[in-house]
C-alpha positions as CSV (number, residue, x, y, z in Angstrom):
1,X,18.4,-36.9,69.7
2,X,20.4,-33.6,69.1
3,X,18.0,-32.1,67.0
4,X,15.2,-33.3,69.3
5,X,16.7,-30.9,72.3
6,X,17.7,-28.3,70.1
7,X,14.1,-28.3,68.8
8,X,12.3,-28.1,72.1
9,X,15.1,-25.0,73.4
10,X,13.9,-23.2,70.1
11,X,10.4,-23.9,71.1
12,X,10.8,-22.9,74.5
13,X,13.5,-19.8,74.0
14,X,11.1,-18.2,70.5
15,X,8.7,-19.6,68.5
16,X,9.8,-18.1,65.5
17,X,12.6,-20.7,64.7
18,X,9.9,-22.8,63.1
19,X,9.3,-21.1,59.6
20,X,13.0,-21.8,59.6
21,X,11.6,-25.8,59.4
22,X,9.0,-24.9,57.6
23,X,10.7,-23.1,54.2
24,X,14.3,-23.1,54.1
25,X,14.8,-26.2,52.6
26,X,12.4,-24.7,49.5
27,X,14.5,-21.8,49.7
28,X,17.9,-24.1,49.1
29,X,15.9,-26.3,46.5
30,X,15.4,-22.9,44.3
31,X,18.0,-20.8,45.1
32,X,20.7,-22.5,42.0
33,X,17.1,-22.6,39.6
34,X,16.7,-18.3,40.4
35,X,19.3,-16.5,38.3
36,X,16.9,-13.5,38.0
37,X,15.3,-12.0,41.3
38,X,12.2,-9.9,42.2
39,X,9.5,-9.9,39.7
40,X,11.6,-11.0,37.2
41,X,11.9,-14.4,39.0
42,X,10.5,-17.4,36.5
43,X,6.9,-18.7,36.2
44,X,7.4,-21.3,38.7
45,X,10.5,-19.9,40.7
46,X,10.0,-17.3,43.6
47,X,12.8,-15.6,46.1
48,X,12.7,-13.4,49.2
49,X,11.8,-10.4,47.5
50,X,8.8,-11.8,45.4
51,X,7.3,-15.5,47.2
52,X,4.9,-16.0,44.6
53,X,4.9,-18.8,41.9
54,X,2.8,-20.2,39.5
55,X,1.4,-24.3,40.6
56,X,1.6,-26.2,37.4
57,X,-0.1,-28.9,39.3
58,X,-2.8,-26.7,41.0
59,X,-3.1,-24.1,38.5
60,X,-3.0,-21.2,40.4
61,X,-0.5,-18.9,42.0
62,X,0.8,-19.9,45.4
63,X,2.5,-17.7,47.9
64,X,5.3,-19.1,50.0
65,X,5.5,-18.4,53.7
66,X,8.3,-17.1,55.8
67,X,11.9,-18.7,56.0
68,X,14.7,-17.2,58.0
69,X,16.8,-18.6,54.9
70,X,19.0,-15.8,53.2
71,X,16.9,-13.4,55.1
72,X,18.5,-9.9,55.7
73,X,16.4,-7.6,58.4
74,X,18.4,-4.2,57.6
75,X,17.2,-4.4,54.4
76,X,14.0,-6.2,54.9
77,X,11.1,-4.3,52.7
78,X,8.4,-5.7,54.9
79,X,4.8,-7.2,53.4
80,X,3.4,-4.3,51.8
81,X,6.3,-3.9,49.1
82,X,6.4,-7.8,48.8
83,X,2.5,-8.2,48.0
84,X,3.3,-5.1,45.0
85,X,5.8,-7.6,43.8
86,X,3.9,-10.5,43.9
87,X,0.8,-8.3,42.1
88,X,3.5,-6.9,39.4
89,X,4.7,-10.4,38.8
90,X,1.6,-12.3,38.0
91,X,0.9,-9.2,35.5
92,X,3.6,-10.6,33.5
93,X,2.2,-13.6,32.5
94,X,-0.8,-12.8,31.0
95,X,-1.8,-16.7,30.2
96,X,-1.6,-17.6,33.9
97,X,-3.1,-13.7,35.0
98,X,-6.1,-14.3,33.4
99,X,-8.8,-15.8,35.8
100,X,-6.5,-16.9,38.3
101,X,-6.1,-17.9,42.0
102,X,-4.2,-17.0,44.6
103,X,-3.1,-19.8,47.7
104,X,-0.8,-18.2,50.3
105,X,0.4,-20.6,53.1
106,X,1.8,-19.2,56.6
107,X,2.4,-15.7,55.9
108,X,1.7,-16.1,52.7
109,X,-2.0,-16.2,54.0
110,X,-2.4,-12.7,54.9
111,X,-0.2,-12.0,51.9
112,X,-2.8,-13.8,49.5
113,X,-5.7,-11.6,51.1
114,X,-3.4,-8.1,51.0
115,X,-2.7,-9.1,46.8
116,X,-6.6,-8.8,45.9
117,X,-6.7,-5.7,47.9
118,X,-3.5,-4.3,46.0
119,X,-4.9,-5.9,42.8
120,X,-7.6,-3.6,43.5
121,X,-6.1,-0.6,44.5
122,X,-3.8,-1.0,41.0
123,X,-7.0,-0.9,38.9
124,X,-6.7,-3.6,37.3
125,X,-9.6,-5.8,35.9
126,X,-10.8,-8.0,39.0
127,X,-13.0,-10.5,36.8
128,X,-9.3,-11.4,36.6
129,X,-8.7,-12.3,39.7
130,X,-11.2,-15.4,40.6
131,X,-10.7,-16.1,44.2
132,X,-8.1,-16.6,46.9
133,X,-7.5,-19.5,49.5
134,X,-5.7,-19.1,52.6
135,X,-3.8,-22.4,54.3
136,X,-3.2,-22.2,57.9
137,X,-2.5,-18.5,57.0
138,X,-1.5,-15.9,59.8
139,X,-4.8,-14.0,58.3
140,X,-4.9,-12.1,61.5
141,X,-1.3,-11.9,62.9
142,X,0.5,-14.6,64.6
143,X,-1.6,-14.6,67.9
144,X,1.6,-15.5,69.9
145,X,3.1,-11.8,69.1
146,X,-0.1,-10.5,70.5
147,X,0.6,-7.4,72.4
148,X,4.2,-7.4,70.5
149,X,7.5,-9.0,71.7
150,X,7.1,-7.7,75.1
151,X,4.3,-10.4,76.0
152,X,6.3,-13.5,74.5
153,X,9.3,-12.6,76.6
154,X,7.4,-12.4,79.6
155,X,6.3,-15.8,78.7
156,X,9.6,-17.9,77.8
157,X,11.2,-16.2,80.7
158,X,8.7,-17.3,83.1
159,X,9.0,-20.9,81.5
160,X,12.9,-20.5,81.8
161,X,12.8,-19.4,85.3
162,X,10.7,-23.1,86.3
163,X,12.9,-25.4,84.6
164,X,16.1,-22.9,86.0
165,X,14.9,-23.0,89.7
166,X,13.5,-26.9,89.5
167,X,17.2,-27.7,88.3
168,X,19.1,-25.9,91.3
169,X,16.6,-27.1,93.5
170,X,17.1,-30.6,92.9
171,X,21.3,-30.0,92.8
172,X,20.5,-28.3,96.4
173,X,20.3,-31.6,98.0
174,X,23.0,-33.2,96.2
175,X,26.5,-33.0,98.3
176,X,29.4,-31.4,96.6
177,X,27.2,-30.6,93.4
178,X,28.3,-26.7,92.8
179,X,28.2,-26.8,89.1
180,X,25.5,-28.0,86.5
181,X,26.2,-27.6,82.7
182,X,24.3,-28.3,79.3
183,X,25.4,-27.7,76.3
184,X,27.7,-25.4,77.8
185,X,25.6,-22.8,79.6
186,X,26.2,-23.0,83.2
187,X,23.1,-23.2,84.9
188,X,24.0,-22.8,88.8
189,X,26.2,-19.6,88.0
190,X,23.6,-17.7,85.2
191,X,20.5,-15.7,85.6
192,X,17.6,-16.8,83.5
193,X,18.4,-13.9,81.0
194,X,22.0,-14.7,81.1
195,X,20.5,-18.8,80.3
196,X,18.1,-17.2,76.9
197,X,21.0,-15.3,75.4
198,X,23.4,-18.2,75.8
199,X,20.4,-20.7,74.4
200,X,19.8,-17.9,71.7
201,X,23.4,-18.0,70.9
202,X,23.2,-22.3,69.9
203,X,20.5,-21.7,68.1
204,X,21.3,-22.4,64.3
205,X,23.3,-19.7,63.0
206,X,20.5,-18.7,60.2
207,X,18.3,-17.9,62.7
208,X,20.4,-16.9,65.9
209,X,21.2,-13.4,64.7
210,X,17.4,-12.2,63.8
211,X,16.0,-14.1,67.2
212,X,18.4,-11.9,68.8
213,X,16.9,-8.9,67.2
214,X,13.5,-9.3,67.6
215,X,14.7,-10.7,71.6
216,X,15.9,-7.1,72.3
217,X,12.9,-5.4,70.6
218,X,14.2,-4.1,67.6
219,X,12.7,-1.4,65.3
220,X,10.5,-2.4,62.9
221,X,13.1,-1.1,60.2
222,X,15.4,-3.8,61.2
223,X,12.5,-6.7,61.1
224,X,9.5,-5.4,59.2
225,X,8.3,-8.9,57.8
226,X,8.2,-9.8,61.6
227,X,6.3,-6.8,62.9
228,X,3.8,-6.9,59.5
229,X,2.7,-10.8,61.5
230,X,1.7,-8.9,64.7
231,X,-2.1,-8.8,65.2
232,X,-3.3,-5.6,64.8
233,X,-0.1,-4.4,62.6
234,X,-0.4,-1.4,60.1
235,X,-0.2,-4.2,57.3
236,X,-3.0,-6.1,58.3
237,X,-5.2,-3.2,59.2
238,X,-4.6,-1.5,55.9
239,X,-4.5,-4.5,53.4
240,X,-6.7,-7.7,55.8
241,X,-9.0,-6.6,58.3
242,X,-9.2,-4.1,60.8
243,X,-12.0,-3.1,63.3
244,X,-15.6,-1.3,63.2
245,X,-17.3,-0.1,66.2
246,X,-21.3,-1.1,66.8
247,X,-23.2,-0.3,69.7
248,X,-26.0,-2.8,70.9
249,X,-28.0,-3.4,74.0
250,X,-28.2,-6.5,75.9
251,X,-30.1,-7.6,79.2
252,X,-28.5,-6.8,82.5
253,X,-31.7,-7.9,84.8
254,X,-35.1,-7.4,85.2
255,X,-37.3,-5.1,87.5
256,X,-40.5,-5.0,89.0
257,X,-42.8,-2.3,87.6
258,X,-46.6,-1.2,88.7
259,X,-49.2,-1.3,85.8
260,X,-52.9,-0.8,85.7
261,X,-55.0,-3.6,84.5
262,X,-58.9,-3.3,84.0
263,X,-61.2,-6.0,85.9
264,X,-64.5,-5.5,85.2
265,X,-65.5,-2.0,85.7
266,X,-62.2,-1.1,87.5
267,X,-58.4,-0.4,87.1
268,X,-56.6,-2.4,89.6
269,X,-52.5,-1.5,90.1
270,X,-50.8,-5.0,90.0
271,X,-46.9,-5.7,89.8
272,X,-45.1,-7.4,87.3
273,X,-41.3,-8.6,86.3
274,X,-39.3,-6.6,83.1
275,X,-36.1,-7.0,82.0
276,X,-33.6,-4.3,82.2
277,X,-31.2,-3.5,79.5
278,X,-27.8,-1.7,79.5
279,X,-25.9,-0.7,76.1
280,X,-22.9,-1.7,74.9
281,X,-19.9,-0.9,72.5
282,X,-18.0,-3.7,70.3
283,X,-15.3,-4.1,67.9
284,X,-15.7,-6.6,65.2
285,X,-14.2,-7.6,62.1
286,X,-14.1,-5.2,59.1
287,X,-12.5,-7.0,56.0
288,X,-10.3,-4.9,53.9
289,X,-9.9,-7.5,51.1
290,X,-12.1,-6.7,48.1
291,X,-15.9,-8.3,49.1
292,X,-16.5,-9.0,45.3
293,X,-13.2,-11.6,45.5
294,X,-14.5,-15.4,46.7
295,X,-12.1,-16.5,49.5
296,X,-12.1,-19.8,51.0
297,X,-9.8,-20.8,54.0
298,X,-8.0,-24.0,55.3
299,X,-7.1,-24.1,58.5
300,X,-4.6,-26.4,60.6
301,X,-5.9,-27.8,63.9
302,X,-3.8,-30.2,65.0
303,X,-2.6,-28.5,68.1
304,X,0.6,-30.8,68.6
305,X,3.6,-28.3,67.9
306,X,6.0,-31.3,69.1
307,X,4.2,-33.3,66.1
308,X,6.2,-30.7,63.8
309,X,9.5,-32.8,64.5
310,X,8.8,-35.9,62.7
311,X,10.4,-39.2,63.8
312,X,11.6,-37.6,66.3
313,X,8.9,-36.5,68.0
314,X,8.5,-39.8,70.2
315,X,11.9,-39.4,71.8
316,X,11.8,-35.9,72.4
317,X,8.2,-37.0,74.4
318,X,10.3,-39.4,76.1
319,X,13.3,-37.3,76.9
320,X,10.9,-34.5,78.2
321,X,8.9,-37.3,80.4
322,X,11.7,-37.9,82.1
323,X,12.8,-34.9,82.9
324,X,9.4,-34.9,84.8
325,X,10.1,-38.2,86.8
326,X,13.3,-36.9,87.3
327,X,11.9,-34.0,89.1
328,X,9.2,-35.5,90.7
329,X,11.8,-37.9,92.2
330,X,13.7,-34.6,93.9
331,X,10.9,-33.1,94.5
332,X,10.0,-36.4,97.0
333,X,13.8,-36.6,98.4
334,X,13.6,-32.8,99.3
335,X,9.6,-33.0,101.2
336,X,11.7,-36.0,102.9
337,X,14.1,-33.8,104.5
338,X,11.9,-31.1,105.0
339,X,10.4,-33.2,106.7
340,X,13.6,-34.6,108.5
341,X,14.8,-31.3,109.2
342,X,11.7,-30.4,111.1
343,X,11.5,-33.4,113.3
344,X,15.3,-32.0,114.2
345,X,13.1,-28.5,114.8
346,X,15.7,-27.1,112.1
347,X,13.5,-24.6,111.1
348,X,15.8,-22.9,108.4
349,X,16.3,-26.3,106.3
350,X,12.7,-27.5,106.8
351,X,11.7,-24.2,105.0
352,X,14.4,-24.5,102.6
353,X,13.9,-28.1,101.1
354,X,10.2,-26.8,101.3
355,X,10.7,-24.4,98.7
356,X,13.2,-26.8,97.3
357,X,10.4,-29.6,96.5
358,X,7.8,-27.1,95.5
359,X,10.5,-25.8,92.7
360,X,11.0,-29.4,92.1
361,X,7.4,-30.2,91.4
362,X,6.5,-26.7,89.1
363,X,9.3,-28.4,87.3
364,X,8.0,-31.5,86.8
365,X,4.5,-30.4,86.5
366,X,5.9,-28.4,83.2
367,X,7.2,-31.3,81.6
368,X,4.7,-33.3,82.1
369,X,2.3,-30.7,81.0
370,X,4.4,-29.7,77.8
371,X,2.0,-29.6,75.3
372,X,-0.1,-26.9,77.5
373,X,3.1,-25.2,78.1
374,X,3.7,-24.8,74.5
375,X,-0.1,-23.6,73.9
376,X,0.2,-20.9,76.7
377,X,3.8,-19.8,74.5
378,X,1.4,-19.8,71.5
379,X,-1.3,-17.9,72.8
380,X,-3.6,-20.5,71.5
381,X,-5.5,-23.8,73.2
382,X,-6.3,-24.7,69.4
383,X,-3.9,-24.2,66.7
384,X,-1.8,-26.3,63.9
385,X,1.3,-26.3,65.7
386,X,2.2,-22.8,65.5
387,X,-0.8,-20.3,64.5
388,X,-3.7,-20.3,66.6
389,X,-7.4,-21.5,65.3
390,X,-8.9,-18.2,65.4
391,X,-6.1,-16.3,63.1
392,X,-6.4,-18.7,60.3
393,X,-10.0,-17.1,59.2
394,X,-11.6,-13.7,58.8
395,X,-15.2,-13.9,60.6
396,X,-18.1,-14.0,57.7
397,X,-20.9,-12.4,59.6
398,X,-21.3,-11.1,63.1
399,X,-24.4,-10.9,64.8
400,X,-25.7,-9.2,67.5
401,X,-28.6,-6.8,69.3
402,X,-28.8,-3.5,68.0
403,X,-30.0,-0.7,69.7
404,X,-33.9,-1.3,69.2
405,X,-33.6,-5.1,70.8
406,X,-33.2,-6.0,67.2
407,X,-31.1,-9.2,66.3
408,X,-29.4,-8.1,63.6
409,X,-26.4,-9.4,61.2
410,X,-23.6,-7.6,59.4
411,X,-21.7,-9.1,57.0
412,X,-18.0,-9.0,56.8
413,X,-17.1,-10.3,54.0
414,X,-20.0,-11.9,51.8
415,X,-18.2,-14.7,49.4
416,X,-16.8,-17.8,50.4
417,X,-15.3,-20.0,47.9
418,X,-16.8,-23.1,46.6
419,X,-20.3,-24.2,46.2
420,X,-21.5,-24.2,50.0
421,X,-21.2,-20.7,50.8
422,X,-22.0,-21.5,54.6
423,X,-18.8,-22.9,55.3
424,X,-16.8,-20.5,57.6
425,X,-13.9,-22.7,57.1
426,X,-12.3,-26.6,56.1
427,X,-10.7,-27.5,59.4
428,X,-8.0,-30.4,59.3
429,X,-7.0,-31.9,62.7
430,X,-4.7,-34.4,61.1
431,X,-2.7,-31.6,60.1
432,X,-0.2,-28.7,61.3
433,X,1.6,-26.0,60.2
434,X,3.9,-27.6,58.0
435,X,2.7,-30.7,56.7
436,X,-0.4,-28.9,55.8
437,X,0.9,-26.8,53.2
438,X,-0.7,-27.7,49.8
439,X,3.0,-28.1,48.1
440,X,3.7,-31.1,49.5
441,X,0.3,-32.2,50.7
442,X,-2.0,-34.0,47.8
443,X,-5.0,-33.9,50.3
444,X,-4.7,-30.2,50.5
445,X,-3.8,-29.2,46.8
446,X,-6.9,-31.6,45.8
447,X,-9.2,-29.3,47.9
448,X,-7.8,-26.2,46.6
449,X,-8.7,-27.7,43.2
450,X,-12.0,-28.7,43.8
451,X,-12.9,-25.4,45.4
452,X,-11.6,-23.5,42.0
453,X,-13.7,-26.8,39.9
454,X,-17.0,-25.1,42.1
455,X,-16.6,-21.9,41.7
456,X,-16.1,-22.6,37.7
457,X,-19.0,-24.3,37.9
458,X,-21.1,-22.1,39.8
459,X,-19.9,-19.3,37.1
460,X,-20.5,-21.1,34.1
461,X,-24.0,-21.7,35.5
462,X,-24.9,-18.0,35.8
């Protein structure tokens, strides 16, 4: 039960406490197996400073995602030197170098896509390189850091000031009740900053002292892996996709215009309806991957970021229901004496339990409502948990009216993995963010492996 609070505080206070789930117990498992570090790490070993290593059982080259685990931010390199790692690694083993494939799960996603564009850049051979595959990869940046830190904050605070108010609300109508504690925080006497740096602080202590950083907006040379996730970051832009401009038209209305039609002998002016158009300017997708590399990508859709805690997810449901009924129940006992108090024209407590039972109910309405809640945090209605739908995949083709009325379609990037090259993406709603990831999941690693089976095929076939 524990673990089950502790969860849903790291859920609600920052979402990044869940790659600490999701890969520090891989980290543990390798870290006694890893006497050399870097590139230098083994075959099938990987460490902070190089996350790639070779699948015997998939036969390709997989690139882990982030852990919090015996991560250092002052000396973080950030994404760009760790993809020239991952590219100088492979290059050792020439066996496993030659036509391989790269998986990348998490932030290894965007990691897989930026190693064929460094692969490139290095000049090396890419008939080498046979294709990458993305699983519920942060291709785009992790949508919830949208705008940056700033945005996030705004959000958890908000949700911290509901649960904050709805709590002194419904101690407001019970006598002698001056003091309300959990896990030592006092919530009567706190602000709801003073509440997030005291949750921030029981945090596990991996993860406490980065969460901190990244809550008070530090430089991106203190946490460059974290700012490299950001949509729209230097590393994406450069190595994953960044933005082109088009201009189109499209129609704003129509008009009525005079033209001459012949009857007979005559020109007669009659009226008739045209449509109107205005131009426009977009931004759409412009890969910066290599458009000769085949990628394919798997993407989580789950959308239950409470499913992430296992067994423990059905008591954490129940706990937060509740909390709900809980409120409600205030939230009725205050509109009583607001009620009570106005019949006794006691204008000052009819307005206060008012407020008090509207604080009551936003309360209760949150926990009822958590799984929206925890979209809204996540920037996302559809998502595996933790990355939204729409970051998981690079657009193929974009289409839209060009200047002349002409429908026309640009290609973003122009091979997809596999033998059905019309598939955008393999979406898995029985799946999030974690269970998803291709080391542990057969489901997954077999699809990998069929998609490298088809593209062998299709190239033997040429």
């Amino acid at each position: 039960m524990k673990k089950g609070i502790l969860v849903l505080f790291i859920l609600i206070s920052f979402v990044f406490a869940v790659f600490a789930q999701e890969a520090g117990e891989d980290t543990q498992e390798k870290e006694e197996e890893l006497p050399q570090t870097g590139i230098n790490t083994p075959l099938d070993g990987y460490d902070k400073d190089c996350k790639i290593q070779y699948l015997e059982k998939g036969g390709y080259w997989f690139i882990n995602g982030f852990s919090f685990e015996h991560y250092n931010p002052n000396t973080d390199p950030g994404l760009d030197t760790l993809v020239n790692n991952e590219v100088a690694k492979v290059q050792k083993f020439s066996e496993q170098a030659e036509g391989h494939y790269v998986v990348g799960h998490s932030q290894g996603g965007p990691s897989a896509l930026a190693y064929a564009t460094k692969y490139k850049e290095a000049g090396y051979d890419m008939s080498r390189l046979k294709g990458v595959v993305t699983v519920s990869g942060i291709d785009r940046g992790l949508k919830a850091l949208e705008g940056g830190f700033g945005p996030l904050k705004a959000r958890v605070t908000n949700d911290v000031d509901i649960l904050h108010q709805g709590l002194l609300a419904a101690a407001g109508i019970i006598p002698f009740v001056e003091y309300i504690s959990l896990f030592g925080i006092c919530l009567t006497d706190y602000s709801n900053q003073e509440i997030l740096k005291e949750i921030i602080n029981i945090l596990p202590v991996e993860i406490s002292y980065y969460v901190r950083k990244a809550w008070y907006a530090s430089s991106g040379d203190n946490l460059q892996q974290l700012y490299d996730m950001m949509p729209g970051s230097d590393f994406i832009k450069t190595n994953v996709v960044d933005s082109q401009q088009i201009r189109g038209r499209k129609q704003t209305g129509t008009k009525l215009e005079w033209y001459w039609k012949k009857v007979g002998l005559i020109k007669v002016p009659l009226l008739r309806q045209v449509p109107v158009y205005g131009t426009y300017t977009a931004y759409i997708d412009k890969a910066e991957f290599p458009d000769e590399v085949p990628v394919a990508y798997i993407v989580g859709l789950d959308s239950n970021t409470l499913g992430m805690l296992g067994d423990e997810e059905a008591e954490t449901r129940e706990m937060i229901e509740s909390c709900g009924e809980v409120f409600t129940l205030f939230s009725a006992i205050n509109g009583i004496e607001a009620i009570a108090a106005g019949v006794t024209l006691n204008a000052f407590n009819a307005n206060l339990h008012a407020m008090y039972s509207l604080q009551c109910a936003n309360a209760a309405a949150w926990c009822f409502n958590i799984d929206d809640e925890i979209k809204e945090l996540l920037n996302a209605n559809e998502n595996d948990g933790l990355v939204a739908k729409e970051s998981q995949y690079i657009t193929r083709q974009h289409e839209y009216t060009n200047n002349e009325g002409k429908t026309e379609v640009i290609n973003i990037h122009s091979k997809m993995l596999g033998k059905d090259q019309s598939i955008q993406y393999y979406g898995y709603s029985e799946y999030n963010h974690m269970n998803i990831d291709p080391k542990k999941n057969e489901v997954i690693n077999e699809r990998i492996m069929n998609l490298i089976r088809e593209n062998t095929d299709s190239e033997n076939n040429k």
